[in-house]
Every structure is written in structure tokens, then in C-alpha cells.
C-alpha positions as CSV (number, residue, x, y, z in Angstrom):
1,X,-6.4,76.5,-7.6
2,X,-9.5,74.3,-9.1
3,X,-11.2,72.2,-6.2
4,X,-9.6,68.8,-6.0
5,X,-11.9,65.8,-6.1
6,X,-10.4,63.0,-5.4
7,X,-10.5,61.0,-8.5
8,X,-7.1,59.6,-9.3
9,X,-6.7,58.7,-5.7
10,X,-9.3,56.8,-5.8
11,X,-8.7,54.9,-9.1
12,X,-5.1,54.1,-7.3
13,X,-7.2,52.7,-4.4
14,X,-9.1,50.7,-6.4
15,X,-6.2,49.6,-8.6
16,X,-4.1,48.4,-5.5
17,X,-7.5,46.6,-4.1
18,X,-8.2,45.0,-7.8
19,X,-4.4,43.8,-7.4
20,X,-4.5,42.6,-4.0
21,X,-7.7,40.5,-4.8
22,X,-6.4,38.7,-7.5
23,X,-3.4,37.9,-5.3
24,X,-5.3,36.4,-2.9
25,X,-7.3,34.5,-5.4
26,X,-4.1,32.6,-6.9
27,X,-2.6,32.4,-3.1
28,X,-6.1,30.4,-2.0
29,X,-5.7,28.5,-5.5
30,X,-2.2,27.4,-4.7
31,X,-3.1,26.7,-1.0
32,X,-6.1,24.6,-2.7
33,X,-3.6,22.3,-4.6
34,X,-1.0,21.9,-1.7
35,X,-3.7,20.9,0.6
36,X,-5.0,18.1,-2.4
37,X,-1.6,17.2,-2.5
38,X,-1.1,16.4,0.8
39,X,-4.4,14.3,0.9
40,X,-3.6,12.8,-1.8
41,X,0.0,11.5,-0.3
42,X,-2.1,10.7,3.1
43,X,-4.2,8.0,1.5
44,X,-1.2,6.9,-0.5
45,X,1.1,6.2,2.6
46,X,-1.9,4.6,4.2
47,X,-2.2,2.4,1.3
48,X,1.8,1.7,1.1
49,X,1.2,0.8,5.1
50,X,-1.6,-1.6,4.6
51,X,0.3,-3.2,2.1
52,X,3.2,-3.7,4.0
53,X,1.1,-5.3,6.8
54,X,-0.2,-7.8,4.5
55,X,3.3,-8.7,3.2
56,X,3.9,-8.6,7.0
57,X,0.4,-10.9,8.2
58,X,1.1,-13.5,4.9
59,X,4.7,-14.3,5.9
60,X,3.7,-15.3,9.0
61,X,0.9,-17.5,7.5
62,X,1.4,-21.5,6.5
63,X,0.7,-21.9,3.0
64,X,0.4,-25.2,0.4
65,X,2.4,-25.1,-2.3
66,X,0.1,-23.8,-5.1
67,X,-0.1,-20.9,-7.3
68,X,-2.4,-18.2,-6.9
69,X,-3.4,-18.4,-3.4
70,X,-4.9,-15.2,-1.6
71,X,-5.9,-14.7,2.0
72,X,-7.3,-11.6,4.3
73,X,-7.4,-11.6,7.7
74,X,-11.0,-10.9,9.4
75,X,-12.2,-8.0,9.0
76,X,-9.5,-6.4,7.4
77,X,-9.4,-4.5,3.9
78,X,-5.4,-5.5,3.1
79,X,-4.8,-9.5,2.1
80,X,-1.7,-11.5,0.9
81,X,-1.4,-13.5,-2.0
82,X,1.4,-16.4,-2.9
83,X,2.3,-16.8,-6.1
84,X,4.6,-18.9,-7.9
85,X,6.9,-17.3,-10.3
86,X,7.8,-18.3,-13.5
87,X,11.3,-20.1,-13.0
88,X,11.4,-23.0,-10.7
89,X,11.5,-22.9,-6.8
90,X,10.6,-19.2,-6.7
91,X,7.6,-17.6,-4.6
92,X,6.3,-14.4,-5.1
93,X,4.0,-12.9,-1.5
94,X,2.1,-9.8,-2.7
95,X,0.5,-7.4,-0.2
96,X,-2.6,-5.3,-1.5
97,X,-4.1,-2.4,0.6
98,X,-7.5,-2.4,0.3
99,X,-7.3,1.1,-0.7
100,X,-8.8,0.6,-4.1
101,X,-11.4,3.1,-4.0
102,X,-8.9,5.7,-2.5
103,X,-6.2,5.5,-5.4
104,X,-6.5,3.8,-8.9
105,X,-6.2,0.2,-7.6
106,X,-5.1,-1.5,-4.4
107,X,-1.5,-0.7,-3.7
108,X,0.7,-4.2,-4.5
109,X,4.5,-4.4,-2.9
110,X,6.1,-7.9,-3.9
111,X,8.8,-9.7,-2.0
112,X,10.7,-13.1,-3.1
113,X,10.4,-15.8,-0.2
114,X,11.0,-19.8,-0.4
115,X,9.0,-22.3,1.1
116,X,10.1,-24.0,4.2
117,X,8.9,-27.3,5.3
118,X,6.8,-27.3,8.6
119,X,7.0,-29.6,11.2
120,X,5.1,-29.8,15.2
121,X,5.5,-32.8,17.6
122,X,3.2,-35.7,16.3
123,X,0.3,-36.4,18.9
124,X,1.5,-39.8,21.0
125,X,4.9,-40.1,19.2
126,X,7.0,-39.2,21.9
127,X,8.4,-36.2,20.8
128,X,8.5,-37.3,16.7
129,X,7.8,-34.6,14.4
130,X,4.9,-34.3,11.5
131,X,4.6,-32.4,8.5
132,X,1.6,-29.8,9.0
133,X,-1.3,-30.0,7.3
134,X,-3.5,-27.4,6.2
135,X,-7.3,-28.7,5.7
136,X,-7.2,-32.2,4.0
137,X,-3.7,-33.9,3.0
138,X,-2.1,-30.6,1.5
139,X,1.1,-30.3,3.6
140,X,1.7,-26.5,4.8
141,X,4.7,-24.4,3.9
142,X,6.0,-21.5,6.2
143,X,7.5,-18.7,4.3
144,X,11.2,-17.2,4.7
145,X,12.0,-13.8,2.8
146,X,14.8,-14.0,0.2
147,X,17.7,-11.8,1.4
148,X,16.9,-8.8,-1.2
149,X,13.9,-10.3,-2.9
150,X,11.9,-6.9,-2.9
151,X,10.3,-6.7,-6.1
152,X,9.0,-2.9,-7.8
153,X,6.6,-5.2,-10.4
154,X,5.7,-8.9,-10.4
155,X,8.1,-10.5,-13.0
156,X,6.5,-12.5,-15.6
């Protein structure tokens, strides 16, 4: 019997070792796109919550009856904007995130609301009511969410 050296045991070893490493190389590459995934889901549901906050803060907000109208609460990155649709007597809120830099554009989520007259006791009229006022003669409106007015887009 020749003396044994070894050799194709130790081409098998380094086989099985060449092997294993490009496993691990495509495990840490998949493990590096999960974990981007979930990051990337993170800031979105923060966004989509921050968006739902402003829908949340502007329907609580008295409004005048104009189109186009945006407001953000101090220091706050979300805000809420009423907008009048196309067809007569419909209102559009919108709630932005103010994710922007985070995802390509703030987040919007619509909902249809109407416009409801305001009214608080009138100061020395025994109890009368007046119309609210929002900075000058512009009467406010409250807001009231349409029973299924969520909105995927804004309608144009």
C-alpha cells in the first residue's frame, strides 16, 4: 500500500466549506431584504397612522365653506385639508402624513363629510344662539363624516 496523503479528503473539505459559504452568503442576502422590508412597512404604517390622525384632528376642526383649505396642528408633521368636490354639496377632508421624505410623497386617505351649521349661545341674548365665526364674517362649518364616504383616490 502507497502512503496516503490526504488529498481528496481535503478537496471534499473544502468543497463542503466553498458550499456552506455561499449558503450563508444568499441566507444573509435574503435576511437583508426581509429586514428592508420590514422597515420599509414600519414607516409606511406610521405614515398611514399620521394620516389617519389628521383626518381624525380636521374633523374635529370648524371650517368656512371654501375650497382648498389646509391646516396643521402645532408642531405637528400630518395636516388636513377640506376640499370641495366636483358635484354640489360634497366635501372632501384629506389627511397627509408628513412622511414625505420617508416614502415617495405624504401618505393622503380621503373621507366624504358635509358641512354642518354651527351655532354657541350669543353673549347677553339670554340663551339665543349665533352662527360661529371664524376670523372676520366667514361663518364656520363643523364637519360630519358621510356614512361610507371613505375614498381610495380624490374623485375629480
Amino acid at each position: 500500500m502507497g502512503a496516503q496523503r490526504g488529498g481528496g479528503t481535503l478537496a471534499a473539505l473544502l468543497a463542503v466549506l466553498v458550499i456552506s459559504l455561499m449558503v450563508m452568503a444568499a441566507w444573509q442576502r435574503q435576511l437583508d431584504l426581509s429586514l428592508a422590508l420590514l422597515n420599509d412597512e414600519q414607516r409606511y404604517l406610521a405614515a398611514f397612522h399620521q394620516a389617519e390622525s389628521a383626518l381624525a384632528w380636521g374633523a374635529r376642526q370648524y371650517w368656512h365653506a371654501e375650497h382648498a383649505q389646509c391646516r396643521q396642528p402645532e408642531g405637528e408633521t400630518f395636516r388636513a385639508c377640506l376640499l370641495a368636490d366636483r358635484r354640489a354639496g360634497r366635501w372632501i377632508l384629506r389627511g397627509e402624513s408628513g412622511a414625505g421624505d420617508v416614502i415617495a410623497g405624504p401618505l393622503r386617505l380621503y373621507r366624504q363629510v358635509e358641512l354642518r351649521p354651527t351655532a354657541a349661545p350669543a353673549a347677553g341674548d339670554g340663551g339665543a344662539l349665533a352662527t360661529i365665526r371664524c376670523g372676520g364674517d366667514k361663518p364656520c362649518f363643523g364637519l360630519s363624516p358621510r356614512p361610507g364616504g371613505w375614498l381610495d383616490y380624490l374623485p375629480r
